[in-house]
N, C-alpha and C positions, 0 to 999 in steps of 0.2 A: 531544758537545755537550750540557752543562747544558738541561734543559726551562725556559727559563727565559724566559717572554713579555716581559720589560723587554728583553731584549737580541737574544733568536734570529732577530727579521726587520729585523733595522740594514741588516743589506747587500743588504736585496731588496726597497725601496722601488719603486723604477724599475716593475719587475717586479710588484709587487703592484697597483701603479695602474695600469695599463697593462692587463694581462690575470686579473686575477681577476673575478669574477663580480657582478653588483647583486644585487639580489633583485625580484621578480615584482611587478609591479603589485597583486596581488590582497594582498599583503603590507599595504600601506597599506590598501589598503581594509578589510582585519579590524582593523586597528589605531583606525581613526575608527570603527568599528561594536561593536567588542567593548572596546575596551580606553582608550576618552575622549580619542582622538588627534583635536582639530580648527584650524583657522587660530590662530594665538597658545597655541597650546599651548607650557609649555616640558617638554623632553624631555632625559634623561641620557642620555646613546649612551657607554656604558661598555664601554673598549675602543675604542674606534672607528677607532684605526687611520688609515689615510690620508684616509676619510672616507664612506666608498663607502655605508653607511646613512645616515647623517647628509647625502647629499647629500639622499637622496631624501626626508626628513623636512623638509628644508628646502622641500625641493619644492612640499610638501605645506601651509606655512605654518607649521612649528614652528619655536620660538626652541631651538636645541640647543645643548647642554653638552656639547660634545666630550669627554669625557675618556680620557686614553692616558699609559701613561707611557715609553711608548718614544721617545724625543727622537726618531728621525728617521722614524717615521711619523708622529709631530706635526706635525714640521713638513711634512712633503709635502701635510697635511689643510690647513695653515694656506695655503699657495701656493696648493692649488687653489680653497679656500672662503674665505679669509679675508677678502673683500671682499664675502660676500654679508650680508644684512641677516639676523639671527637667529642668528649662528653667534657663538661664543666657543669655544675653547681650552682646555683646562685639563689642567695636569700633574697626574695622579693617578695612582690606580688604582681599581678596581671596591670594593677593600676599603677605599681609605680616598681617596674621592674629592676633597675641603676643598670640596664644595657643602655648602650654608647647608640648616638640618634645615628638613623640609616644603617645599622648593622649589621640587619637581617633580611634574608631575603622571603621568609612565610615565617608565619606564627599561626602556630595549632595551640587548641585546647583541647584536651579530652576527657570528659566526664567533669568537667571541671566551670565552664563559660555560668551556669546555674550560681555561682556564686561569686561572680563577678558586679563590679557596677559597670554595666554598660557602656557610657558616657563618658567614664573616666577609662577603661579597659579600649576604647574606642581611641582617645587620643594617644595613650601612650601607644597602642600597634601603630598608628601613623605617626607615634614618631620613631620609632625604632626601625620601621622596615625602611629597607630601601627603596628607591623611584621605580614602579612598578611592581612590587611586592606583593604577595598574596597572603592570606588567612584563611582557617580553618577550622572550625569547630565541631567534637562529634562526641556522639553520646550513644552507646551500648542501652537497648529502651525496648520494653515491652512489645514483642507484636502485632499487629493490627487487628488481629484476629487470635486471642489465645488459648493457650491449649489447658484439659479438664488440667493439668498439673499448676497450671499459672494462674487459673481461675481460682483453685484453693489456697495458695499460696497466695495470693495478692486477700482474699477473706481473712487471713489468717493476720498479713500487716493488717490492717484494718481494725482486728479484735485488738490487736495486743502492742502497738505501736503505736503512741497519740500522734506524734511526728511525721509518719507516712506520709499523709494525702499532704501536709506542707511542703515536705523535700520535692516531693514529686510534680506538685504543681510548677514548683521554680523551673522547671530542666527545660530544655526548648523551647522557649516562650519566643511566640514568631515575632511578637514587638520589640524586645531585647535584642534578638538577633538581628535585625531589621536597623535597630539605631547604630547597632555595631559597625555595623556594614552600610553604614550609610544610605541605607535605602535599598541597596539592588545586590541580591546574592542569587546563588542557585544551590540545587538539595538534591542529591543520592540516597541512596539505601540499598543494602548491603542485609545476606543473613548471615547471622552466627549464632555460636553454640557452646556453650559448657555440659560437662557431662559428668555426673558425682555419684557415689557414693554418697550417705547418709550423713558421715562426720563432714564431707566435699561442700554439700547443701547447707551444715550447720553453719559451716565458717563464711560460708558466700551469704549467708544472712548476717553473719556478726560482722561481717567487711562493713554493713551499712551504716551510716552516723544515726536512725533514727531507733535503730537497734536494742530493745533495752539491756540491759548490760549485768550481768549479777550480784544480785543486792539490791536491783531492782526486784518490787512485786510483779510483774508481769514477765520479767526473764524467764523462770522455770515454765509456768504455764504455757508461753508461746514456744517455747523449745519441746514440751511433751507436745502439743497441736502440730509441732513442726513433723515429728516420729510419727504422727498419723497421717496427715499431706503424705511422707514420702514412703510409706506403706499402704497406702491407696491407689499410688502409681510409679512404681517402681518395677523395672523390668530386672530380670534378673542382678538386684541387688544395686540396678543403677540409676538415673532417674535424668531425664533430658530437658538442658533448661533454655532454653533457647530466647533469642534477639533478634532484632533490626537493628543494625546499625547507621544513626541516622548521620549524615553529614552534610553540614553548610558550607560554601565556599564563595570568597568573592575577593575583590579590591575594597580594603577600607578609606 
């Protein structure tokens, strides 16, 4: 499978909306306090995918510019948001978004900067934001310290996922981020948490793009390895999957 974020999560919408992860309340709060996010702010959410930042910014009272260019995470963003007041659509990409130059005043990423080119993802924020404008990039990431249920589960990508250790190595690369930002940003972290049942864990695995998929040989196998992962540690039929959530912020 091509690394190729236009196309590799087409067939795991369902699945991404369903059980992938928000981001932490304390999230918003650095973004109104550090970074100019307040009521009528308008905001780039590059990448954004089915919507899952962009709701919470809506949340918050910002006008956001969805932008994605993978048609059917689009549209899953447009079904769930599409009727709230502040939300627009737009087919892009992070490098070449067609917002109108100075329009914005922050652009976030979430879960999404890993699949950016830098460089180019670099000029188009300076020229979209407006004269003192901020950005923001954050990504939902393993904790520094993991627990025995994340130790099996990261053994498990590992067996039955050739993809793993590539997706993974892309996601917060401090030199990327660093060109982004022109040299000088600053970093938070945040904890969070998912909390599943056994089908909950399945699909928050199949949300992944490196995921092997049915009809794949290593589908079945890593999905029975997954049933022993979460009856190894599973509390009363639940199983806690926990985060850091990491966040970059700065002037590009």
């Amino acid at each position: 499978m091509a690394l190729d974020s236009t196309l590799r999560f087409s067939s795991r919408v369902d699945n991404y909306v369903k059980y992938r992860p928000a981001y932490p309340t304390g999230v918003i709060g650095l973004l109104r306090e550090r970074c100019g996010l307040e009521r009528g702010s308008t905001v780039a959410d590059l990448g954004s995918g089915t919507g899952i930042l962009t709701a919470l910014l809506l949340d918050a009272g910002a006008h956001v510019l969805a932008v994605e260019p993978n048609s059917e995470m689009r549209g899953a963003a447009e079904r769930l948001l599409g009727a709230r007041p502040g939300f627009r659509s737009v087919a892009g990409t992070a490098e070449a978004s067609t917002l109108e130059a100075h329009s914005v005043g922050l652009v976030v990423a979430g879960q999404a900067f890993h699949w950016f080119d830098p460089g180019r993802a670099r000029q188009e924020a300076v020229r979209i934001l407006a004269a003192g404008g901020w950005a923001a990039l954050m990504w939902n990431e393993a904790p520094e310290e993991p627990t025995p249920f994340l130790a099996d589960y990261d053994a498990l990508l590992h067996r039955h996922t050739p993809e793993y250790e590539k997706v993974r190595a892309l996601r917060a690369q401090e030199a990327d981020i660093r060109e982004f930002f022109g040299g000088r940003f600053e970093r938070a972290v945040f904890a969070n948490r998912q909390i599943f049942d056994f089908e909950g864990l399945k699909g928050r695995l199949m949300s992944s793009s490196y995921a092997p998929e049915p009809g794949d040989p290593q589908h079945e196998p890593m999905i029975a390895g997954l049933r022993q992962v979460f009856e190894r540690h599973q509390d009363g039929g639940k199983i806690l999957f926990p985060y850091r959530t990491l966040v970059f912020f700065g002037q590009p």
